[in-house]
N, C-alpha and C positions, 0 to 999 in steps of 0.2 A: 412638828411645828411648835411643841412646847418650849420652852429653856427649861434646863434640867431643874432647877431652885422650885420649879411648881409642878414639875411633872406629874409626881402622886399625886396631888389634890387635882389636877387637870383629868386624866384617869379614872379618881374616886368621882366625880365630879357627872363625866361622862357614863359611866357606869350606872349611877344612879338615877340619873336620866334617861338611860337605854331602859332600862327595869322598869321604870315610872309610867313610860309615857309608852313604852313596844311591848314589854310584859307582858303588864297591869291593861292596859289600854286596847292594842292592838285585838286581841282575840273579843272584848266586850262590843264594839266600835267592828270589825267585820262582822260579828252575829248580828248585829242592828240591821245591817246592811244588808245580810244575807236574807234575813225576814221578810225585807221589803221589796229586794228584787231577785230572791232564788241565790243558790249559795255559787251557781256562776257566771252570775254576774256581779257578785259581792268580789268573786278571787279573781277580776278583769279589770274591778274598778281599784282594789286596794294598793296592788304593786304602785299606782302612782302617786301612792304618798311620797314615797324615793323620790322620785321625779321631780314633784315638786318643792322636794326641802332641795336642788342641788342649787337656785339661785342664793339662799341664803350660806349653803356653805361657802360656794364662791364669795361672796361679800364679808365672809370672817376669813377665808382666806388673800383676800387683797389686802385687808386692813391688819393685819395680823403685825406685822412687823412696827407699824405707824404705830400700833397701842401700844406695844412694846417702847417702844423709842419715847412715848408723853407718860408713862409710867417708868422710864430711867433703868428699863431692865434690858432696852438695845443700844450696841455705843461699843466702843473700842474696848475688845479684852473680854467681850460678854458674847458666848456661842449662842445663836440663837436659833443656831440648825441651819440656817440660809446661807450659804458659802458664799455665795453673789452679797447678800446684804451684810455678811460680816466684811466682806473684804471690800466694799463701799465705806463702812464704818470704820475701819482702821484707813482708810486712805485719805478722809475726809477728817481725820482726827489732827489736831492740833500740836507741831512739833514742840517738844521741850527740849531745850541747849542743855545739855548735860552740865 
């Protein structure tokens, strides 16, 4: 869902967040949990972090394209991985008379 022009830093990006927040975090944040109600029901409660991040990925996947498009990086001749939204964008694009 990236355009190629930011892929690595979308990537780096991701990565360092995964590291940051699942790494670093995850394992501190279940033993917390696991203290206070036994270590299972800390590994019954945790899987629903997933869960609950999938509203937010949905909502950067709807909008995804729209941010692209008010930042000038979606639009006729610019892949943006979406075959449907490129082939929108080149059909809604404005003819030039040679």
């Amino acid at each position: 869902m990236t355009v190629p022009s930011i892929r690595a830093s979308a990537f780096a990006t991701l990565s360092l967040a995964n590291n940051l927040l699942g790494l670093a975090l995850g394992p501190i944040v279940t033993g917390r949990i696991a203290d206070s109600l036994g270590l299972a029901g800390a590994l019954r409660i945790v899987p629903w972090v997933g869960v609950l991040a999938i509203p937010a990925l949905l909502v950067g996947w709807r909008t995804h394209h729209s941010s692209l498009t008010r930042l000038g990086l979606a639009g006729p001749g610019v892949d943006t991985g979406d075959p449907d939204a490129d082939a929108a964008a080149t059909a809604a694009a404005p003819r030039v008379a040679p």
